[in-house]
Structure formats: C-alpha cells, structure tokens
C-alpha positions in Angstrom: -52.0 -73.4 34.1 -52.0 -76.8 33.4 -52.2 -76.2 29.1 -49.7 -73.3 29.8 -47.0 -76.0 31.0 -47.7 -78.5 28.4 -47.0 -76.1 25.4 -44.1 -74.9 27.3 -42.8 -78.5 27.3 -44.1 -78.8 23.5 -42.1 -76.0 22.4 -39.1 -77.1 24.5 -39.5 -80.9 22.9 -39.6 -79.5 19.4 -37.1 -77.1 19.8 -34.5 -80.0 21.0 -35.9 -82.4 17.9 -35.5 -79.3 15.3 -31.9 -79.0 16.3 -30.9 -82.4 16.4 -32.4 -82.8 12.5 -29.9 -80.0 11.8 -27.0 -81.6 13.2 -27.5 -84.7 12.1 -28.0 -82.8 8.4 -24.4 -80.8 9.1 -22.8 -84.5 9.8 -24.1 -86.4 7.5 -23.1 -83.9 4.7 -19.3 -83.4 6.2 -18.9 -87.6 6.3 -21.0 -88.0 2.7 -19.9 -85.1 -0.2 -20.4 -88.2 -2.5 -20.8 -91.6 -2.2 -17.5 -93.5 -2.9 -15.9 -90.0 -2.5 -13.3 -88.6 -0.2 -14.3 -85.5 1.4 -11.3 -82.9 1.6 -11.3 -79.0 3.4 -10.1 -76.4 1.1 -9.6 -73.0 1.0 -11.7 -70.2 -0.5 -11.8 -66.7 0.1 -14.1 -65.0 2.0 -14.2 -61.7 0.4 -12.3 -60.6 -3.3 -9.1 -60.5 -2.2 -6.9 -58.1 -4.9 -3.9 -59.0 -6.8 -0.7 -57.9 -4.9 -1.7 -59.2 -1.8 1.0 -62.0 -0.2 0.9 -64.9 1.4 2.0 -64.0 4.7 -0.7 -61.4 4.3 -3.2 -63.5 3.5 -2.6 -65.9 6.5 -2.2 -62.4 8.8 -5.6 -61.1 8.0 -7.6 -64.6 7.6 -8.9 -63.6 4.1 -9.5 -67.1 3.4 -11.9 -70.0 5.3 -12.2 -73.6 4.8 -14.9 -75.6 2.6 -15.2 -80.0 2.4 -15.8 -80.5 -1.3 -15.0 -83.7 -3.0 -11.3 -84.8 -3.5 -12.2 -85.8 -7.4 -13.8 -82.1 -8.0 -10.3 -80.3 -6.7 -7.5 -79.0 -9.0 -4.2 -81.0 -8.1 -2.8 -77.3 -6.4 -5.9 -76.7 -4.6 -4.9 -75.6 -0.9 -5.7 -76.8 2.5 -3.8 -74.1 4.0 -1.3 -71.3 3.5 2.7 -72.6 3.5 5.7 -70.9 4.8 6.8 -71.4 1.0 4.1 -69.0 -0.6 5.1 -66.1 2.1 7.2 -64.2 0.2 5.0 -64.7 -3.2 2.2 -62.4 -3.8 -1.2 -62.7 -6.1 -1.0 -62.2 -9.8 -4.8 -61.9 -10.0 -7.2 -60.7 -8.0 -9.2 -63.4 -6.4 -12.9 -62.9 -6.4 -15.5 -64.1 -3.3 -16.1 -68.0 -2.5 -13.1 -68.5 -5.1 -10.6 -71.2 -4.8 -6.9 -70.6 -3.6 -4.4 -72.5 -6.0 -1.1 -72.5 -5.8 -0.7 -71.4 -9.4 -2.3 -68.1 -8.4 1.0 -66.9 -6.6 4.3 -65.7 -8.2 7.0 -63.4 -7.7 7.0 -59.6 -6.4 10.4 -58.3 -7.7 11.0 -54.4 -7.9 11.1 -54.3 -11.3 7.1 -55.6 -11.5 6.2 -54.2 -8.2 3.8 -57.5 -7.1 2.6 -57.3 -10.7 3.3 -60.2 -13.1 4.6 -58.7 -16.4 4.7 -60.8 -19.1 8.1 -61.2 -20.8 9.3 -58.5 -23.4 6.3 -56.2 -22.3 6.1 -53.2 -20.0 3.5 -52.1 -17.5 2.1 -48.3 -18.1 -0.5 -46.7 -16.2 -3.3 -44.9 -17.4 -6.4 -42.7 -15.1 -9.5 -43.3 -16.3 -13.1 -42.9 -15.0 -15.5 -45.7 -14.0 -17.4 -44.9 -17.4 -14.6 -44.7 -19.1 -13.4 -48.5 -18.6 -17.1 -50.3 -18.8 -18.5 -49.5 -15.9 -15.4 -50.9 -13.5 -16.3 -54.0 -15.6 -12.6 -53.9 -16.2 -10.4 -56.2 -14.1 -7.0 -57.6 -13.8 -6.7 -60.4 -16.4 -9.0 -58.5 -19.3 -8.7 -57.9 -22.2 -9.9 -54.9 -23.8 -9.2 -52.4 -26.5 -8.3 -48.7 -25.8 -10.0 -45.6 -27.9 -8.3 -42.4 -28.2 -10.4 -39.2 -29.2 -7.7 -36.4 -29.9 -8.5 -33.2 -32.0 -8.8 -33.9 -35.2 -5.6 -33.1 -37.8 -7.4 -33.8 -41.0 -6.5 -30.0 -43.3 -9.4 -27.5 -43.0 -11.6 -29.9 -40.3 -12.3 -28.5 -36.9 -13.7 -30.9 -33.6 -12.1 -34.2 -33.0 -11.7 -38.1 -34.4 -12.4 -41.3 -32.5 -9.9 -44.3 -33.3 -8.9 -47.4 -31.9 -5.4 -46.7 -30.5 -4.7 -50.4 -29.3 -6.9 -53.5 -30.6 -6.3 -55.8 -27.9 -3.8 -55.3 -24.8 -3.9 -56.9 -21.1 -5.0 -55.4 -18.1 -2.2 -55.9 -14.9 -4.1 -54.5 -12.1 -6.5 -52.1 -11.9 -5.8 -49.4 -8.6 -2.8 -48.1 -6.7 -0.6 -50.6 -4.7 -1.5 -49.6 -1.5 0.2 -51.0 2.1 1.3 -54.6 2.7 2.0 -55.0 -1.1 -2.2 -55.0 -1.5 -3.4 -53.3 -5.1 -6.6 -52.0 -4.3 -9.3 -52.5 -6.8 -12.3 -51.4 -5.1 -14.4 -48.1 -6.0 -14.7 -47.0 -2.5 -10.4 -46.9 -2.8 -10.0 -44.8 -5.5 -9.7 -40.9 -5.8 -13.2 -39.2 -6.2 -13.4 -35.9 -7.1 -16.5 -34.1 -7.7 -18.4 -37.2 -7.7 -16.8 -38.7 -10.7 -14.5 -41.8 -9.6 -11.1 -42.8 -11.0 -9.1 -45.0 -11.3 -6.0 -46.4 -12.4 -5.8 -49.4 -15.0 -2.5 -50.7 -15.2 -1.6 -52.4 -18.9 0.7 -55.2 -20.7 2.0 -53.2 -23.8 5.5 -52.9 -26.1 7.4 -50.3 -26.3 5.7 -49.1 -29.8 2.3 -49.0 -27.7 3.8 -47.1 -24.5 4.8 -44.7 -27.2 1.4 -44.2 -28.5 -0.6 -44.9 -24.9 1.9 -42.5 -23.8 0.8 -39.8 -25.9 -3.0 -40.2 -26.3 -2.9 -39.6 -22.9 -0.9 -36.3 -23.2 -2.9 -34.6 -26.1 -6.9 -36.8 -26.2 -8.6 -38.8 -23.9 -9.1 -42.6 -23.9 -11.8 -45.2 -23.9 -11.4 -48.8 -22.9 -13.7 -51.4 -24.7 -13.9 -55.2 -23.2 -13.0 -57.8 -25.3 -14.5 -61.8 -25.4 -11.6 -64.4 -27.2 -13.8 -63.7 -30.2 -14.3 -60.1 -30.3 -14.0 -58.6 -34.0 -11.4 -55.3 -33.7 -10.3 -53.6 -36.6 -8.3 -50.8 -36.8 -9.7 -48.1 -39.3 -10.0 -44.5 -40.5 -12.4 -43.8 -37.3 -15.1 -41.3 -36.8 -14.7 -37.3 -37.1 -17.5 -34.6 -35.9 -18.9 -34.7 -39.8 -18.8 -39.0 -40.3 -21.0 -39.3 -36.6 -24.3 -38.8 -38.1 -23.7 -40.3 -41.7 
C-alpha cells in the first residue's frame, strides 16, 4: 500500500513540474521573440479564406487569430485587428492558411467588378472548366497561365481537330461562383459535380480582342489552361492537327 501511495505522489509531483516547464516555455517565448526585439500580435488566418470575402465578414465569422512575431519581421500594413474602415472593402486575393492579413489585401467591391479587382482597361469573362482541365485546381486567383483551344480543324480536305494556344498569358480573377456574404468560393467540395467530373469556374483579366476569341473557343472547341512561372517561354504557332501528333 505503502509503494502504491508513493508513485501516486511521484506521478502527481511530476505531473505538476512537467506543466510548469511548459508554462514557463509559453512565457518566456511571448516576453523573448528576439533579443533586442519588440514582440507584436498579428493577425493570420486560420483557414484559406477566398477572395470576395469582406471585412465585416471576416471579423463576423472569426476567420482570423492572433500570432506575437517580431515587430522588425512585420510588413508596415500588417494588422493587429480588423477596423471599422476595411468593413465595406472586400479581398482581392484569396488568402491561403497561417497567411498574414495586410491591409493592401483589401479594395473596393463596386457592381461593375462584383468584389473582383479588375485591372484598368480589361474585362472579366468567365469560362467552366474541369479540374484537369486547369492543372489540377493548381489554378488560383492571382495566376497566370495560358489558355489552349482544340476546335475542329478548318485546314481544306483535313478531318479531326487542331490544338493552339488561344491566349499566351492572361490573369486569373477568381476562380468559383460568388456565393453569399460577397464570399467567392474556391474550394472543390463548392463547385458543381456532375458525374464525378468537378467544375469549375475560372474568372479571367482579358481585352476586348481576347473576350472575342475566349468568347468563341468556348462556343465551337474546348479549352486548356497551362500555368505560367515569370519566365515561362509561350509562343504562339501553327499548333498540332490529328496528322502532326505523332510526327
């Protein structure tokens, strides 16, 4: 009976030292990020959080939770919490888990962009596409990527179809339907899926030349979006046919 206590109170002792290491741990990492450093709580988000969604939303639905980092890490619009001011403003990108919120992220939702920043001069067209069909859902707001085209082919006497590269580099809006409380949904589980193939809707940056064209290679082919680096090589050219594929 006697041994039975003791390890009783053993257990109890180290249990009690175990927890106080941690706490003192927690503190001493809160008051220290870096010595000579001031220690500031930030926000990031807790999950992605898609573009479209505002800031009174945001605050509503606690999509955020606060960090300490160091003051000297920070960018200068890094934010400690969500203002009155950005209430009305909505995200032009989405924002992806553990992210920093910045002020810069936020901009206007008029009706003419619907929450979606559209760069001057340009127009935002919508095209459906499948998961495959836009790198795997690879593909987010902010890329940029090239779109393929495969349409029948026109070439005199030739039967089948031709691949070409329709636009060599364009930007992607959003990608998913704005949904309720000005959110655009991004995720897979979202989108409409119909006999086990998922679509979804990729929202582009293009002129009216390239509408045109976009337009219409949606009407009469189908279309195939490529992901593009800063230094990504595209060329437009004569394409492939049925006869060129295995040349």
């Amino acid at each position: 009976m006697t041994r039975r206590i003791l390890g009783v109170v053993l257990a109890i002792v180290l249990a009690v030292l175990g927890t106080a290491a941690v706490l003192l741990y927690v503190n001493q990492t809160r008051n220290s990020v870096a010595e000579g450093q001031t220690a500031v709580t930030v926000l990031v988000a807790k999950a992605r959080i898609p573009a479209g969604t505002s800031g009174t939303s945001l605050r509503a639905r606690q999509l955020f939770e606060p960090v300490v980092m160091p003051a000297a890490a920070l960018p200068a619009d890094s934010l400690t919490d969500v203002p009155a001011e950005l209430d009305e403003l909505v995200l032009t990108h989405d924002v992806q888990p553990r992210q920093l919120l910045l002020k810069g992220m936020f901009g206007a939702a008029t009706k003419l962009s619907g929450g979606v920043a559209v760069p001057e001069k340009m127009m935002a067209v919508s095209v459906k596409t499948a998961v495959e069909e836009e790198v795997g859902g690879f593909v987010r707001p902010g890329s940029q990527i090239a779109v393929f085209t495969t349409l029948k082919s026109q070439t005199a006497g030739a039967q089948g179809s031709v691949t070409k590269l329709l636009l060599p580099r364009v930007e992607v809006l959003a990608v998913g339907a704005y949904g309720q409380d000005g959110v655009t949904s991004a995720q897979r589980e979202t989108a409409e899926a119909k006999g086990g193939t998922v679509t979804l809707l990729v929202t582009l940056a293009v002129t009216q030349a390239d509408a045109e064209r976009l337009v219409h290679a949606v009407r009469t082919g189908r279309l195939y979006l490529a992901l593009l680096t800063d230094s990504s090589e595209v060329r437009p050219g004569t394409g492939v046919d049925d006869r060129a594929l295995l040349r």
